[in-house]
Chimera marker file (.cmm) of the C-alpha trace (Angstrom):
<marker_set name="trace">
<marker id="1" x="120.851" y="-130.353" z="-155.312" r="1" g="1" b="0" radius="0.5"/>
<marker id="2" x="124.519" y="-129.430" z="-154.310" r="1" g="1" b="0" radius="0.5"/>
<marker id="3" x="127.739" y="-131.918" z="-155.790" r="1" g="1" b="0" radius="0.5"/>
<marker id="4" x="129.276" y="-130.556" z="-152.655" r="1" g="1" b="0" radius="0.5"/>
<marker id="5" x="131.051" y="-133.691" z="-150.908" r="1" g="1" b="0" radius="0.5"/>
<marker id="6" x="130.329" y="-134.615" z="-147.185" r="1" g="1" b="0" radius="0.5"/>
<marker id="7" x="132.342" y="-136.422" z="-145.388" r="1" g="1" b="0" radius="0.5"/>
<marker id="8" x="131.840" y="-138.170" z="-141.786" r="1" g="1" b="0" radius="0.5"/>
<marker id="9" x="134.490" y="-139.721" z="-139.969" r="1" g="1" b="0" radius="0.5"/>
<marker id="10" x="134.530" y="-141.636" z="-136.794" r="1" g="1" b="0" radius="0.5"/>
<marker id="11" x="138.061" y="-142.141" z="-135.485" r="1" g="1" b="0" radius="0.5"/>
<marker id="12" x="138.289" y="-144.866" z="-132.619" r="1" g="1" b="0" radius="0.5"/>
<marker id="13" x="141.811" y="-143.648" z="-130.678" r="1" g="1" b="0" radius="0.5"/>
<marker id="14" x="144.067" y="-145.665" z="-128.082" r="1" g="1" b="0" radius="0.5"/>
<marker id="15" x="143.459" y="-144.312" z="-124.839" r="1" g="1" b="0" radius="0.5"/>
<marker id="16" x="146.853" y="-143.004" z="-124.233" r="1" g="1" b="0" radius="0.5"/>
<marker id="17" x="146.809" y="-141.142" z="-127.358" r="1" g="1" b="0" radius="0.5"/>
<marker id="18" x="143.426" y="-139.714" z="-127.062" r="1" g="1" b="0" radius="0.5"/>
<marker id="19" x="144.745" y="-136.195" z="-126.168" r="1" g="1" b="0" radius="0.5"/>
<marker id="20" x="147.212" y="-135.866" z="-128.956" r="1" g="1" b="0" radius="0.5"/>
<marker id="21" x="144.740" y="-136.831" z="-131.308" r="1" g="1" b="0" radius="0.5"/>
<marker id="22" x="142.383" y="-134.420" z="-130.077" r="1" g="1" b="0" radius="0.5"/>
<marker id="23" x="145.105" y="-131.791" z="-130.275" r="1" g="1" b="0" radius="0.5"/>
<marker id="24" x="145.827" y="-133.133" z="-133.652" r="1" g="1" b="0" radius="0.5"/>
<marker id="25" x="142.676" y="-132.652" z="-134.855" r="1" g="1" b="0" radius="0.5"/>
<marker id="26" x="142.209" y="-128.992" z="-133.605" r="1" g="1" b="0" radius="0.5"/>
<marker id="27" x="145.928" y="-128.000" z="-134.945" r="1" g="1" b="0" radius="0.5"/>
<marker id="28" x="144.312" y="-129.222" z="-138.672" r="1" g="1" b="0" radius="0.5"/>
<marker id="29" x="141.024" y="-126.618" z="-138.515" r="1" g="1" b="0" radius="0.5"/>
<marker id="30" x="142.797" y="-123.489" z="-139.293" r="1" g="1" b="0" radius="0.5"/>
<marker id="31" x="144.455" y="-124.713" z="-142.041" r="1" g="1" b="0" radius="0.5"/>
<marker id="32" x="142.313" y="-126.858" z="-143.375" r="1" g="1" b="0" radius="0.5"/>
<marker id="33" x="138.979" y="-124.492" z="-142.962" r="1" g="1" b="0" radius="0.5"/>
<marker id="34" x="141.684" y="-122.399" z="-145.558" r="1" g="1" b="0" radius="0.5"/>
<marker id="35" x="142.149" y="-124.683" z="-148.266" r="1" g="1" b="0" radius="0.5"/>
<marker id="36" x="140.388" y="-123.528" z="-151.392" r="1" g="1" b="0" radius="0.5"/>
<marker id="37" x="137.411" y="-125.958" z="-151.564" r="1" g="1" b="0" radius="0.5"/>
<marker id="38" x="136.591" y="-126.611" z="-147.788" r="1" g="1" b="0" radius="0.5"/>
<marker id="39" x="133.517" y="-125.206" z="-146.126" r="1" g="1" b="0" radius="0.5"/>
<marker id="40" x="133.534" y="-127.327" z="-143.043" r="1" g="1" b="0" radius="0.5"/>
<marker id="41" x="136.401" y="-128.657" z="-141.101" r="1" g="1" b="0" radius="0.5"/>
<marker id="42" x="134.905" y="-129.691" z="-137.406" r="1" g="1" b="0" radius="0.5"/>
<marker id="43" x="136.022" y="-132.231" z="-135.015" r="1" g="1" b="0" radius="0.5"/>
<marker id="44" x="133.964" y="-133.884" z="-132.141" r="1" g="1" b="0" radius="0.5"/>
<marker id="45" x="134.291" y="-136.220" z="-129.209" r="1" g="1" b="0" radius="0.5"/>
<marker id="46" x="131.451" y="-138.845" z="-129.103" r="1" g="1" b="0" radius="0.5"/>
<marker id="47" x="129.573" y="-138.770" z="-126.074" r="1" g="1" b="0" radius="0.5"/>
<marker id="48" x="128.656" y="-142.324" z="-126.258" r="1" g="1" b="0" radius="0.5"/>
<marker id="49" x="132.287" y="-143.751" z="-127.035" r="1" g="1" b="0" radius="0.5"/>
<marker id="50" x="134.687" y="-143.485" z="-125.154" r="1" g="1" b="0" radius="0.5"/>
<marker id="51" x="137.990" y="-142.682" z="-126.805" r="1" g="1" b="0" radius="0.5"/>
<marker id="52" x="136.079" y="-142.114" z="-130.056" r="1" g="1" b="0" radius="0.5"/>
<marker id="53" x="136.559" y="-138.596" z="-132.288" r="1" g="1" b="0" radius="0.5"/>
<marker id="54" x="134.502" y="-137.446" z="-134.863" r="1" g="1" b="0" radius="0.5"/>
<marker id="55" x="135.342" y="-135.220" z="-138.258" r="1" g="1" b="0" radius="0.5"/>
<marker id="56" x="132.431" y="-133.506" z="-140.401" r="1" g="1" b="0" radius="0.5"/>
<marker id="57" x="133.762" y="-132.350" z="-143.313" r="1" g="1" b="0" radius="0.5"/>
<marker id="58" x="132.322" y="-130.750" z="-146.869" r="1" g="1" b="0" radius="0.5"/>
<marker id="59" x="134.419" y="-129.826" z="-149.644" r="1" g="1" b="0" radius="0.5"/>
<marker id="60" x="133.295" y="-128.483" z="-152.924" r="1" g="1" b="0" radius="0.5"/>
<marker id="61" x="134.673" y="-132.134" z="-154.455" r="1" g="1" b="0" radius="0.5"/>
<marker id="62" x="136.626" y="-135.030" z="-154.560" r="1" g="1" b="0" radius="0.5"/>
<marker id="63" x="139.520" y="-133.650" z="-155.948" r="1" g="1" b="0" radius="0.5"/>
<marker id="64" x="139.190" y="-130.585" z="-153.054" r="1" g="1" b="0" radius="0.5"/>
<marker id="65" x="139.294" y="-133.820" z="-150.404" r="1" g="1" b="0" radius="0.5"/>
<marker id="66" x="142.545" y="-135.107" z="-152.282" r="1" g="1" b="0" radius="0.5"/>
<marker id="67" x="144.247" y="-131.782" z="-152.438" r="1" g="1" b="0" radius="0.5"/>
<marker id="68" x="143.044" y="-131.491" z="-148.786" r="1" g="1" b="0" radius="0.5"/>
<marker id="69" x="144.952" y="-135.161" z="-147.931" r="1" g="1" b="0" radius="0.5"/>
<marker id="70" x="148.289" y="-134.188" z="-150.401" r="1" g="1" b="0" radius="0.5"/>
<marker id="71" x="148.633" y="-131.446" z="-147.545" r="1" g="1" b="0" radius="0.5"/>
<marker id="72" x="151.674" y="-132.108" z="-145.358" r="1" g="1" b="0" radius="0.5"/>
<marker id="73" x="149.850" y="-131.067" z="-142.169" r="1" g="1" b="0" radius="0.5"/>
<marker id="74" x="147.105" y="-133.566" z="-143.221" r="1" g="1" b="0" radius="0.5"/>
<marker id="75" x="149.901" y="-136.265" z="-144.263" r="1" g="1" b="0" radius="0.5"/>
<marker id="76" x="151.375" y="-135.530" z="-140.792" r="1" g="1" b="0" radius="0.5"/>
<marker id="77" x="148.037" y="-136.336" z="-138.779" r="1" g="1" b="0" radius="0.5"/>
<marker id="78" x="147.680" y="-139.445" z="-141.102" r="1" g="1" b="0" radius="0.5"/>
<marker id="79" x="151.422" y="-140.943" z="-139.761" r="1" g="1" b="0" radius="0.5"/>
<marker id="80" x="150.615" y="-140.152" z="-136.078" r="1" g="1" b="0" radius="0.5"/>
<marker id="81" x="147.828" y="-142.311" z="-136.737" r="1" g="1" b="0" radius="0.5"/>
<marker id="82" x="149.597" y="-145.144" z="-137.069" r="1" g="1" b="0" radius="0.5"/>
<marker id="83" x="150.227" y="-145.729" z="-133.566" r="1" g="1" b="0" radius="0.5"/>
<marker id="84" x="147.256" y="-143.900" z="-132.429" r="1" g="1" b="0" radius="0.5"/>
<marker id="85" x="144.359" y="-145.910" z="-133.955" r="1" g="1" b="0" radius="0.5"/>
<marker id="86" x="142.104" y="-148.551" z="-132.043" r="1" g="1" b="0" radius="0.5"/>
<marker id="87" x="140.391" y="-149.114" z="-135.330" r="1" g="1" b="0" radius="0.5"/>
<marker id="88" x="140.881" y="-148.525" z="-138.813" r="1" g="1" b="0" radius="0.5"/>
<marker id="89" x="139.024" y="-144.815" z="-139.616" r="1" g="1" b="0" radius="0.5"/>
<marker id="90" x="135.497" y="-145.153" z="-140.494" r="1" g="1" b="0" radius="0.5"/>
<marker id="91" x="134.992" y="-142.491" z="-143.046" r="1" g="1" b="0" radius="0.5"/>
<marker id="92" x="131.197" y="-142.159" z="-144.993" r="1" g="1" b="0" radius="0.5"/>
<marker id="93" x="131.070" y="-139.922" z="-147.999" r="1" g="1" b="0" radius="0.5"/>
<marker id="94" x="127.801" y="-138.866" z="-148.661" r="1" g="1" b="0" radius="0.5"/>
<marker id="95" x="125.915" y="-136.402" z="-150.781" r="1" g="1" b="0" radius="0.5"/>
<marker id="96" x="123.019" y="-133.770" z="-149.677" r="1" g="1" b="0" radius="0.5"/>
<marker id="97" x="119.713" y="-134.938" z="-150.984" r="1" g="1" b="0" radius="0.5"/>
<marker id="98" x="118.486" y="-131.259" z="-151.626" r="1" g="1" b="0" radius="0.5"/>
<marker id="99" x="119.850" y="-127.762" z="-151.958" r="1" g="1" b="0" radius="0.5"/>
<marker id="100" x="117.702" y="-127.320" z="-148.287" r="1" g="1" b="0" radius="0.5"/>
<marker id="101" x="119.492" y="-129.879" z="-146.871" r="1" g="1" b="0" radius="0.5"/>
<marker id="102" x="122.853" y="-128.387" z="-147.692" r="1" g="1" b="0" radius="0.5"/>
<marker id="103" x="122.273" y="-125.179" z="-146.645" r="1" g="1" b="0" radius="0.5"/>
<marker id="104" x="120.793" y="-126.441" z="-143.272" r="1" g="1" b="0" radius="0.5"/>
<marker id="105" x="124.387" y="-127.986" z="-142.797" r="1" g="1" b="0" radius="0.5"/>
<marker id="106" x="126.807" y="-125.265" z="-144.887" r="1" g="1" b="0" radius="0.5"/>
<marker id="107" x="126.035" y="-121.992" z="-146.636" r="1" g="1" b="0" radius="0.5"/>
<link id1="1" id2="2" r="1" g="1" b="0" radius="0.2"/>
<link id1="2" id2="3" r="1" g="1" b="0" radius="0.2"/>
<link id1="3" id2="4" r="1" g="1" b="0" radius="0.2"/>
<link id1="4" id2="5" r="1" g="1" b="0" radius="0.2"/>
<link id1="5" id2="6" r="1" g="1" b="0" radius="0.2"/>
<link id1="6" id2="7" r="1" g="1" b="0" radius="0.2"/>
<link id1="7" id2="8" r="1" g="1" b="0" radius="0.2"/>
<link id1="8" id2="9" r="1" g="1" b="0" radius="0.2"/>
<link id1="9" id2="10" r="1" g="1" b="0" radius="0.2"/>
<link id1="10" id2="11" r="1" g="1" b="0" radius="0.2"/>
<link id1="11" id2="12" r="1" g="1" b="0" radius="0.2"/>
<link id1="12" id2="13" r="1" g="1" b="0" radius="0.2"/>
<link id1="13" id2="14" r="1" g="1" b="0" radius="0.2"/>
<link id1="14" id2="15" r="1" g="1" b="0" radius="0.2"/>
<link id1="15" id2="16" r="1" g="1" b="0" radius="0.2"/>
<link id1="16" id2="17" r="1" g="1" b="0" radius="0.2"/>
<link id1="17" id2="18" r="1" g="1" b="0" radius="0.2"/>
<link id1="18" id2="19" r="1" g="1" b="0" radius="0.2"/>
<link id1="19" id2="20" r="1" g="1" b="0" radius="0.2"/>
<link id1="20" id2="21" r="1" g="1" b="0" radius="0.2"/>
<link id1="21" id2="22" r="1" g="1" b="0" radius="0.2"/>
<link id1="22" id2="23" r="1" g="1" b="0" radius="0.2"/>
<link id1="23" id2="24" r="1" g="1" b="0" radius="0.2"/>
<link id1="24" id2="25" r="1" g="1" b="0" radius="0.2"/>
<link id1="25" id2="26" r="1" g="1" b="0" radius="0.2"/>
<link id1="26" id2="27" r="1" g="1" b="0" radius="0.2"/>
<link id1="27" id2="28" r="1" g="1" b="0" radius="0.2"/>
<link id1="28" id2="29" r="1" g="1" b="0" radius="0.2"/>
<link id1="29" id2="30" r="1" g="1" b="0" radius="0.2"/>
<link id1="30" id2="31" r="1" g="1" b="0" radius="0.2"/>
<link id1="31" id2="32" r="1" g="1" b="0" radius="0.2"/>
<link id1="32" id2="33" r="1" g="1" b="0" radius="0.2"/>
<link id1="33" id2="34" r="1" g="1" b="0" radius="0.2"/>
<link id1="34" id2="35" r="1" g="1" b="0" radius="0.2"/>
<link id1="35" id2="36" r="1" g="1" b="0" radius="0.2"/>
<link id1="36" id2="37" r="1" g="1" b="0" radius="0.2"/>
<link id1="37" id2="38" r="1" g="1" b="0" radius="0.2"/>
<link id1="38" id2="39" r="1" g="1" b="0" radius="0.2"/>
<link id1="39" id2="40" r="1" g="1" b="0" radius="0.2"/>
<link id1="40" id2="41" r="1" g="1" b="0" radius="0.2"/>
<link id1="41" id2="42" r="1" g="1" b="0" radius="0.2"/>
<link id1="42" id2="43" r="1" g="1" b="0" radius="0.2"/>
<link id1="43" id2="44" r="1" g="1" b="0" radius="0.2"/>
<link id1="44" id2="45" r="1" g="1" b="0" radius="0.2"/>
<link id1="45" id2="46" r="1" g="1" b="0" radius="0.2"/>
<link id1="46" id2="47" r="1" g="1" b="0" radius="0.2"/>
<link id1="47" id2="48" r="1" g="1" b="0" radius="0.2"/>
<link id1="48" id2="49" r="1" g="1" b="0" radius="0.2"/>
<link id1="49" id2="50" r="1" g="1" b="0" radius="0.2"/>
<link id1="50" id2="51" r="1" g="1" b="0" radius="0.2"/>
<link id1="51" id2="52" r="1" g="1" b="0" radius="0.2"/>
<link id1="52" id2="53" r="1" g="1" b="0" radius="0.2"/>
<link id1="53" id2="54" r="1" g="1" b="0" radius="0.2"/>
<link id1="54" id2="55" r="1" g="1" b="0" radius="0.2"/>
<link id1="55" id2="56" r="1" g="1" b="0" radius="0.2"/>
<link id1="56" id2="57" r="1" g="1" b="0" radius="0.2"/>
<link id1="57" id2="58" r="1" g="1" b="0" radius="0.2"/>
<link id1="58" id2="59" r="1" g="1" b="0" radius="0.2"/>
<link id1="59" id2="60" r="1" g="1" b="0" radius="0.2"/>
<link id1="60" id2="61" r="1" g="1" b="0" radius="0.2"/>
<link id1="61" id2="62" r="1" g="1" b="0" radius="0.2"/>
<link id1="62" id2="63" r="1" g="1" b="0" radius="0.2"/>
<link id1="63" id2="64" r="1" g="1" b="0" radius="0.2"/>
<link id1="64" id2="65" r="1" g="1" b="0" radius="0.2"/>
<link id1="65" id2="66" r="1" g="1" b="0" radius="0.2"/>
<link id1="66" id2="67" r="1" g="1" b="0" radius="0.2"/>
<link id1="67" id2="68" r="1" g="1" b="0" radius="0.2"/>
<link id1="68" id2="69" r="1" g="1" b="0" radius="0.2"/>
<link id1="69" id2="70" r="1" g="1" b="0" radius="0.2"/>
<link id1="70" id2="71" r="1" g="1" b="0" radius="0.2"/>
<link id1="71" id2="72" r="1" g="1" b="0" radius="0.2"/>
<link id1="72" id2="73" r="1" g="1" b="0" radius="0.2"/>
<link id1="73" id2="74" r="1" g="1" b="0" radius="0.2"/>
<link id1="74" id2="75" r="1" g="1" b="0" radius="0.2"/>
<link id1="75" id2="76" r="1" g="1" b="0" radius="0.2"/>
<link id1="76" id2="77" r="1" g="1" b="0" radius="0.2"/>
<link id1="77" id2="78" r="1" g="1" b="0" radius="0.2"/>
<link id1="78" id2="79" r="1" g="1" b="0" radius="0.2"/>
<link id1="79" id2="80" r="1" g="1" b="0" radius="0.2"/>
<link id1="80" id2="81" r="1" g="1" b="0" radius="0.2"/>
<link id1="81" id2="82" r="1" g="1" b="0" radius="0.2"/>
<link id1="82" id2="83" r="1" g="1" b="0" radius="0.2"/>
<link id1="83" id2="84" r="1" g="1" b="0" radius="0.2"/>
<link id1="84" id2="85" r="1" g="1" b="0" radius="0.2"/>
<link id1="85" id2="86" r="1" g="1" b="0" radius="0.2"/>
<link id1="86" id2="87" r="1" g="1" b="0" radius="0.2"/>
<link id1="87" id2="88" r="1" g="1" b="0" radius="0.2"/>
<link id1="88" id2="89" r="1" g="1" b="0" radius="0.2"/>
<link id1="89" id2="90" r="1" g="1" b="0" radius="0.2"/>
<link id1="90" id2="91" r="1" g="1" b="0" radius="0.2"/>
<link id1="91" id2="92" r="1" g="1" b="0" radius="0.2"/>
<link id1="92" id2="93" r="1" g="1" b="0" radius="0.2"/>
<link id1="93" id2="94" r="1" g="1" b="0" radius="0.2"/>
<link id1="94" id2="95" r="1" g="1" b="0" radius="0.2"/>
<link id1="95" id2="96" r="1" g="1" b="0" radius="0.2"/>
<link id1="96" id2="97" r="1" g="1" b="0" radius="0.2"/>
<link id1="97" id2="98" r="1" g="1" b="0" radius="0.2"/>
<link id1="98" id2="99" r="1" g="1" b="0" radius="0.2"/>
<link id1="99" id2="100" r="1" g="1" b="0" radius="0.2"/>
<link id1="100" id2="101" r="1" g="1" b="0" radius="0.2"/>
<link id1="101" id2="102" r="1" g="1" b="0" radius="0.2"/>
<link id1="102" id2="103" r="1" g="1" b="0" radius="0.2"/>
<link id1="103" id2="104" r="1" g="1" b="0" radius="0.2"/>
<link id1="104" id2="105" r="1" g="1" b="0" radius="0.2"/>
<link id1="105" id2="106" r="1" g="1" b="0" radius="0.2"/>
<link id1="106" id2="107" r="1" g="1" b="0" radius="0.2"/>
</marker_set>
């Protein structure tokens, strides 16, 4: 089995600020997909919520996921969040349950 972390977020966003945190979101994958210790970075909008965004994330750890939030274009996405939330972020760290199961989702 892999200790790689997983990480999926749902984000429930004001409907005013729906487009900047979409825009938010995309300005982080370049970056982030760059950090040492990131292997996914990928954002989605739900198709059965409306105003509802969606992160799936691995890193190789926890402390890859803390360097990854110590970031200041991380810290700024956090701030704008603030305003933009409906709901607090939903965020489910899990763990693959096989090596087959990680590669199906990261090589």
């Amino acid at each position: 089995m892999t200790d790689r972390l997983y990480l999926f977020a749902t984000i429930r966003v004001k409907p005013q600020h729906l487009d900047a945190a979409r825009a938010a979101l995309d300005d982080l994958m370049i970056p982030t997909l760059g950090e040492p210790g990131c292997h996914v970075f990928a954002a989605f909008a739900s198709r059965d919520e409306d105003n509802t965004l969606h992160l799936v994330e691995c890193f190789d750890d926890e402390a890859a996921l803390t360097a990854h939030y110590a970031e200041d274009y991380t810290k700024a996405v956090f701030a704008a969040y603030a305003d933009w939330l409906a709901a607090p972020i939903e965020a489910k760290r899990m763990s693959a349950l096989s090596a087959t199961s990680a590669r199906q989702f990261v090589s």
